[in-house]
C-alpha positions in Angstrom: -9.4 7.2 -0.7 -9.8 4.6 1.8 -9.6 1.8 -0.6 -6.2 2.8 -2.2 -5.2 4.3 1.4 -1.1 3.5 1.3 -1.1 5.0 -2.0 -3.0 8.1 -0.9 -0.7 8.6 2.0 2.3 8.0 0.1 1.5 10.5 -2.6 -1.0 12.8 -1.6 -1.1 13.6 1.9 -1.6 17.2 1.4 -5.1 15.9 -0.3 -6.0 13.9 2.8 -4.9 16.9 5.2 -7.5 19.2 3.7 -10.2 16.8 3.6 -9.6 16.2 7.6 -9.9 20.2 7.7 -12.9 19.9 5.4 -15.1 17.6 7.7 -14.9 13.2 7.4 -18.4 12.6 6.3 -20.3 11.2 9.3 -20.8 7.9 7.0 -17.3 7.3 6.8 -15.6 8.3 10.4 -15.1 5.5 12.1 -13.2 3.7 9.5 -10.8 7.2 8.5 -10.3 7.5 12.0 -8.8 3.7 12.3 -6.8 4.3 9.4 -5.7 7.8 10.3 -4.3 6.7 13.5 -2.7 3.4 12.6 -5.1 1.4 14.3 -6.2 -1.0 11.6 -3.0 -1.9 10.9 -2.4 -2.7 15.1 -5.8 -4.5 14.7 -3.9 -6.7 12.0 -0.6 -7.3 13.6 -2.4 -8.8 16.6 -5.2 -10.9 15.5 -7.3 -12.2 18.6 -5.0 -10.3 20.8 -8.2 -8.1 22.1 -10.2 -11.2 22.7 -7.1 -12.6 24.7 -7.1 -9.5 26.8 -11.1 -9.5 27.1 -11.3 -12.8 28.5 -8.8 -12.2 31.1 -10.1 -11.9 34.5 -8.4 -8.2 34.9 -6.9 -6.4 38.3 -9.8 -5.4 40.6 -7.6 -2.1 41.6 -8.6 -0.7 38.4 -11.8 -2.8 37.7 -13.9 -0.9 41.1 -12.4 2.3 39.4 -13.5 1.8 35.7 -17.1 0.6 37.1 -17.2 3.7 39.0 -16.2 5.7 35.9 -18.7 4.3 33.3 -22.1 6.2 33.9 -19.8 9.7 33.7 -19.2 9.3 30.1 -22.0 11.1 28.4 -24.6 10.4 30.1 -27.3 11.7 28.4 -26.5 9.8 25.1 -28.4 6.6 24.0 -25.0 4.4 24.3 -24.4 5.2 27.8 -27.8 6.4 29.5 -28.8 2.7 31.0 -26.1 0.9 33.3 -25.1 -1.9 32.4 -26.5 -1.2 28.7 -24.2 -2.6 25.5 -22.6 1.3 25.8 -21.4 0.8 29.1 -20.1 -3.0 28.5 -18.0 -2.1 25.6 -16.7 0.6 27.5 -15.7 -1.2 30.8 -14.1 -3.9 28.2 -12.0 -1.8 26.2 -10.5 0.1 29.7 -10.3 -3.4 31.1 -8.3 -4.3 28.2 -5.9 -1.6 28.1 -4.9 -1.9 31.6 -4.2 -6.1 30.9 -2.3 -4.3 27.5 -0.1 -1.5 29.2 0.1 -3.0 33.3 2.5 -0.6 33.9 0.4 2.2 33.1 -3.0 1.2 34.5 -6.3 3.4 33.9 -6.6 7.0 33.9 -9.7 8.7 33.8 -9.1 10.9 31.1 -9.3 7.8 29.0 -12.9 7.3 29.5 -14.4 10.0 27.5 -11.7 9.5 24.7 -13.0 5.7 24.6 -16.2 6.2 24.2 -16.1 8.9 21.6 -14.2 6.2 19.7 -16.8 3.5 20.4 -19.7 6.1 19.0 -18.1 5.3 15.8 -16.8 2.2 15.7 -16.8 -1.6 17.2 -15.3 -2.3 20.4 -12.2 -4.1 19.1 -11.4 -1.4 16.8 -11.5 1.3 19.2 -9.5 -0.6 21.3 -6.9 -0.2 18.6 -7.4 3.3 18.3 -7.3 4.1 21.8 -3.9 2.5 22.0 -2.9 4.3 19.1 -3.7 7.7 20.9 -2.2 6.7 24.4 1.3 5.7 23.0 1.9 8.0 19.3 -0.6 11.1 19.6 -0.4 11.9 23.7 2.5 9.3 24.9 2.5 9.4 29.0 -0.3 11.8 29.5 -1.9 9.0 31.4 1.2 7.9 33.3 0.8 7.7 36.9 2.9 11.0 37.1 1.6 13.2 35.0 4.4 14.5 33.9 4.2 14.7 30.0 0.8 16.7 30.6 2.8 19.3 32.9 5.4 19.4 29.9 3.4 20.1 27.5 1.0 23.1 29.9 4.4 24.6 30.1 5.0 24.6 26.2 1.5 25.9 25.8 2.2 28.8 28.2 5.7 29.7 26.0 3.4 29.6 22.9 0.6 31.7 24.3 3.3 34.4 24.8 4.5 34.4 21.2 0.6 34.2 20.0 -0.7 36.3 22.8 1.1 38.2 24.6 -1.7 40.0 26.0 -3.6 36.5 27.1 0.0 35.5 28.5 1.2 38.3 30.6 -2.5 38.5 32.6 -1.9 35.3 33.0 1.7 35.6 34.3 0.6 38.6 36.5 -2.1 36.1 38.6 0.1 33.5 38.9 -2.4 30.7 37.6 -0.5 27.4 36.5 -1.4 25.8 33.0 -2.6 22.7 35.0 -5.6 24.6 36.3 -6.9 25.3 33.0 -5.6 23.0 30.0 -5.3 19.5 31.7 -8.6 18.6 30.6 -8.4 20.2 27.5 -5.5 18.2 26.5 -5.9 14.9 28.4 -9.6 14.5 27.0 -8.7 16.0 23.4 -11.7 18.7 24.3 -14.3 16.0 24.0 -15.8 17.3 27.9 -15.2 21.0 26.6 -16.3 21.9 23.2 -19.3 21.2 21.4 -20.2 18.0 19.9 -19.7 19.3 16.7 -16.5 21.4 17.1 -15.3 17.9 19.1 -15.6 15.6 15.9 -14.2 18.0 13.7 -11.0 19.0 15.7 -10.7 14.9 16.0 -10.8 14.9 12.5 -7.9 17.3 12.0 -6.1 15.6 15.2 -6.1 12.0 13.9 -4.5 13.3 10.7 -2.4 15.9 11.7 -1.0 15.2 15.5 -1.0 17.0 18.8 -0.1 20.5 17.3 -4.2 20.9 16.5 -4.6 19.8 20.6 -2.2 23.0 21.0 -3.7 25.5 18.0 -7.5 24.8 20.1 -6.0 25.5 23.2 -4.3 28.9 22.0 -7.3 29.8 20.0 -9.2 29.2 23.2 -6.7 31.5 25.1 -6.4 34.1 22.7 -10.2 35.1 22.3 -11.0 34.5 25.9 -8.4 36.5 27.4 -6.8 38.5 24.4 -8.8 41.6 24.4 -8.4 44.9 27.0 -12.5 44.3 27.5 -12.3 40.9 28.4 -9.5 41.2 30.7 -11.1 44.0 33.0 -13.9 41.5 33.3 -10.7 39.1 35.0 -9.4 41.0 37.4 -8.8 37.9 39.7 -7.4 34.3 39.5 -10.5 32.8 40.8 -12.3 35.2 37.9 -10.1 34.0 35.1 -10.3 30.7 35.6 -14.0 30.8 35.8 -13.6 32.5 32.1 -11.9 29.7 30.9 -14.4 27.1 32.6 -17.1 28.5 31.3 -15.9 29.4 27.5 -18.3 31.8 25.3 -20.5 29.5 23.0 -19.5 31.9 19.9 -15.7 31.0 20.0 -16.4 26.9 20.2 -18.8 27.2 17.4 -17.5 24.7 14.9 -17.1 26.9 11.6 -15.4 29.3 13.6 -12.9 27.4 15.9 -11.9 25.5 12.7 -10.8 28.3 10.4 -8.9 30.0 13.5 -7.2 26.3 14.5 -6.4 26.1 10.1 -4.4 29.4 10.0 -2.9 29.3 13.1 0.7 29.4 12.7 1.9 26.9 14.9 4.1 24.2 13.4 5.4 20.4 14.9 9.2 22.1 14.5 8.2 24.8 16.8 6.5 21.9 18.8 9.2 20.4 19.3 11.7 22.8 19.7 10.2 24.2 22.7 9.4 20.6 24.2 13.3 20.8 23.8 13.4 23.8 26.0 10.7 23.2 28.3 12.8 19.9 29.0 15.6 21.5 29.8 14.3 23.7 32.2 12.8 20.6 34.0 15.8 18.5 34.0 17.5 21.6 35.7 14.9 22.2 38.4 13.1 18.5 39.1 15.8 16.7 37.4 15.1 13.8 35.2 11.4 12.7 34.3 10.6 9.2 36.0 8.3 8.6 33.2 10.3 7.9 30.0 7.6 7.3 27.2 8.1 6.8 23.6 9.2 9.7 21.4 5.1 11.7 20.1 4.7 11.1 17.0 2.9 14.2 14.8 0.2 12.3 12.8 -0.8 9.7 10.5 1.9 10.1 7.9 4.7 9.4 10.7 2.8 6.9 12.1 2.2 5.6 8.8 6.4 5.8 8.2 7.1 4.3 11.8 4.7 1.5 11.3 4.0 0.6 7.6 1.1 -1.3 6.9 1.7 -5.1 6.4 2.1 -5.2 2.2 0.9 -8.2 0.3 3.7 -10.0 -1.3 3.2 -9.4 -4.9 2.8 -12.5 -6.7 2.9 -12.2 -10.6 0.4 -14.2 -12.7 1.1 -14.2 -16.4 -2.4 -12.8 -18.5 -0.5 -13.4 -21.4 0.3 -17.0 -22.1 2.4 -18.9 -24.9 0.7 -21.9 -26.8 2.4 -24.7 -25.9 4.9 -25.7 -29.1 8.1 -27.6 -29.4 11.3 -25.2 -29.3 13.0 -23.9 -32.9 15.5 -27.1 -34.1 18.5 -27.2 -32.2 17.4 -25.8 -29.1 15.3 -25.9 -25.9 12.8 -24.1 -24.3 15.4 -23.3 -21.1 18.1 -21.9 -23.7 15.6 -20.0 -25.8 15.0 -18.1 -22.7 17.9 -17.2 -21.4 20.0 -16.7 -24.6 22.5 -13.8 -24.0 20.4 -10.3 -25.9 23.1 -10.1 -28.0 22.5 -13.8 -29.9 18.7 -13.0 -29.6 18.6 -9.9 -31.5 20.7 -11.9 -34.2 18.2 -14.7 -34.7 15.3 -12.3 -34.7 17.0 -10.4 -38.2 17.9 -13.9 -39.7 14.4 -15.3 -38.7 11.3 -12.9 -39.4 8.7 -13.8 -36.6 5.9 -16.3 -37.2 2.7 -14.2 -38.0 0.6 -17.3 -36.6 2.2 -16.4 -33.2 1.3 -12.3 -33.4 1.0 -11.1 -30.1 1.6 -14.0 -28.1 5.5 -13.1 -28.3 5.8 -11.7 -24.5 8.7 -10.5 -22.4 10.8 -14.0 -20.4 9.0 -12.2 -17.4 5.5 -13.3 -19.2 6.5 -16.7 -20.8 6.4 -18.8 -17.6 4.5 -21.8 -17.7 1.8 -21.8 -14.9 3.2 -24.2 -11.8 -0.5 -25.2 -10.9 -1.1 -26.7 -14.3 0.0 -30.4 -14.3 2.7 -31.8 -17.0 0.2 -34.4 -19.0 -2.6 -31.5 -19.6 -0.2 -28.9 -20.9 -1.1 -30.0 -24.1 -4.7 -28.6 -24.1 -3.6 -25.0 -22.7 -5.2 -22.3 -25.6 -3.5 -19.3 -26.3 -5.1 -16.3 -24.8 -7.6 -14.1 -26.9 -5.8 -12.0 -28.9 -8.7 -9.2 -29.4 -9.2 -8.9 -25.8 -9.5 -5.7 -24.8 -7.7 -6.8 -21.8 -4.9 -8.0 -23.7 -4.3 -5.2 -25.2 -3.7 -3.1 -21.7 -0.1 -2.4 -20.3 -2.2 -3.3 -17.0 -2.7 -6.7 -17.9 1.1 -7.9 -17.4 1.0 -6.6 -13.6 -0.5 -9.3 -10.6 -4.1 -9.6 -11.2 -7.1 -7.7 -8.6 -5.6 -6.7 -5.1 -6.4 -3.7 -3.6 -3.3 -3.6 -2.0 -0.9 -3.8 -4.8 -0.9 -0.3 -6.2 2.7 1.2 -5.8 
């Protein structure tokens, strides 16, 4: 799939959508999750544009932050335990880099745990890529200096709750406790500081192909068995108790196999996504008035990234497998006329004249009867006429542009 990846996305998307819900073997990650996201082709667009940015000298504001930052990210793992270690260099490089990339956006720290997931999988350039990928198509101004996209989208999460929940949404409602308190680090860190680390790769799986909506189905999952029952609300009777609750989430509902089958038939859609974001928008143009933060329009997944951003296509380039031996044109006429005789005079000279059985198959299409421009005018003479028996020859494939991986549609 990843070799003939365009043509997969193109045509079988559905196909690709399961196999995120199945589980990206471990093997195979790092490189589904560049071309999930769009980042490969980012990574080819700007060649040396990473090395640009990690030779630049950077601004201190965020440099003292980002060094502060670096031994929080998973501390106990072997990438990150030592300071200064390779773990915590690619780390402070790729943060460095984005805030030379976006200036006017700066560092967040909700950025450090989802670089270094990325960098568990992959090298530093690439998840550089991907973590660009993530900050302006997947979660666009979540790490704006506002906040204001994350606040949007708490309140969209609170409408959905109500139509998934209502139970989970109306205790909630009654104590008066703001989305902010409880989802910012859900949604800002994609759960990588909340679930576990197998329920965290697998819900990246399914976000990297499918968009924010699986941030959203986690989060109402989360709600709904934490809160959605008469028996675990009387153990809530207060905001500080709820919250708590929702801190300190029971291990049975984040177990991987099953958080994933509850996120899978969840029925929440992009359209209903984005038809609240509609509302919820609304509501805060009437009340705050206009958002200060204008980022570019989410975009819900790797097939409309894929459509917003195609991939760069090799030109195709056809190269002739079947080649004419080299003989002077029928009396009366040249090569030049022979080929581009009007169809109707061609069918008539092909009933008066039978074809030449010496020629057989090397009769091809004017497409196929170009003489090769890298083939100088004095050796033309010793060109051979392809194998007739040739297996190859004999294949409809043969007439397209010879081996490129990217030339399948």
């Amino acid at each position: 799939m990843l070799n003939n990846w365009d043509k997969w996305m193109a045509k079988r998307h559905k196909k690709i959508r399961l196999r995120c819900q199945k589980g990206i073997p471990p093997s195979l990650r790092g490189r589904a999750w560049q071309y999930l996201s769009g980042g490969k082709v980012k990574l080819q667009q700007n060649p040396g544009r990473f090395d640009e940015l990690d030779l630049s000298p950077g601004d201190p504001k965020w440099l003292d932050v980002i060094e502060r930052d670096l031994h929080r990210q998973f501390p106990f793992h072997e990438m990150f335990v030592s300071r200064g270690g390779h773990g915590q260099q690619d780390l402070f490089r790729v943060l460095k880099a984005y805030t030379l990339h976006r200036p006017e956006e700066g560092y967040c720290q909700a950025q450090a745990p989802i670089a270094a997931v990325l960098l568990m999988h992959m090298p530093a350039e690439q998840a550089f890529w991907c973590l660009v990928q993530i900050c302006e198509k997947y979660l666009p101004g979540y790490y704006s200096e506002k906040l204001e996209a994350i606040q949007l989208d708490g309140e969209i999460l609170f409408s959905l709750l109500q139509k998934v929940c209502p139970a989970a949404h109306k205790h909630l409602s009654r104590q008066k406790i703001d989305p902010l308190l409880y989802m910012t680090e859900w949604f800002m860190c994609a759960f990588a500081r909340t679930l576990p680390w197998s329920s965290v790769l697998r819900v990246w799986d399914m976000f990297f192909c499918e968009g924010v909506k699986i941030i959203f189905r986690v989060g109402l999952v989360l709600l709904k068995h934490a809160l959605g029952s008469p028996d675990k609300l009387r153990a809530c009777q207060g905001q500080y108790e709820t919250i708590e609750r929702l801190r300190s989430l029971s291990p049975r509902i984040m177990q991987e196999a099953f958080l994933v089958q509850e996120v899978v038939e969840l029925p929440v859609t992009e359209r209903q996504i984005e038809r609240e974001h509609l509302i919820q928008l609304r509501r805060w143009q009437q009340t705050r008035g206009e958002l200060q933060c204008l980022s570019p329009p989410r975009l819900h997944g790797a097939k409309a990234i894929l459509e917003a951003e195609p991939g760069p296509w090799r030109t195709l380039k056809p190269a002739p497998s079947i080649r004419l031996p080299i003989e002077g044109p029928p009396p009366g006429t040249t090569g030049a006329t022979r080929l581009h005789k009007p169809a109707k005079e061609q069918r008539k000279q092909t009933k008066a004249k039978p074809p030449d059985p010496s020629r057989g198959q090397a009769v091809a299409t004017a497409g196929d009867t170009c003489i090769p421009q890298d083939v100088p005018p004095k050796d033309l003479a010793h060109l051979e006429p392809a194998p007739q028996d040739s297996a190859h020859h004999q294949s409809r494939e043969s007439l397209t542009s010879q081996g490129s991986e990217d030339t399948y549609l």
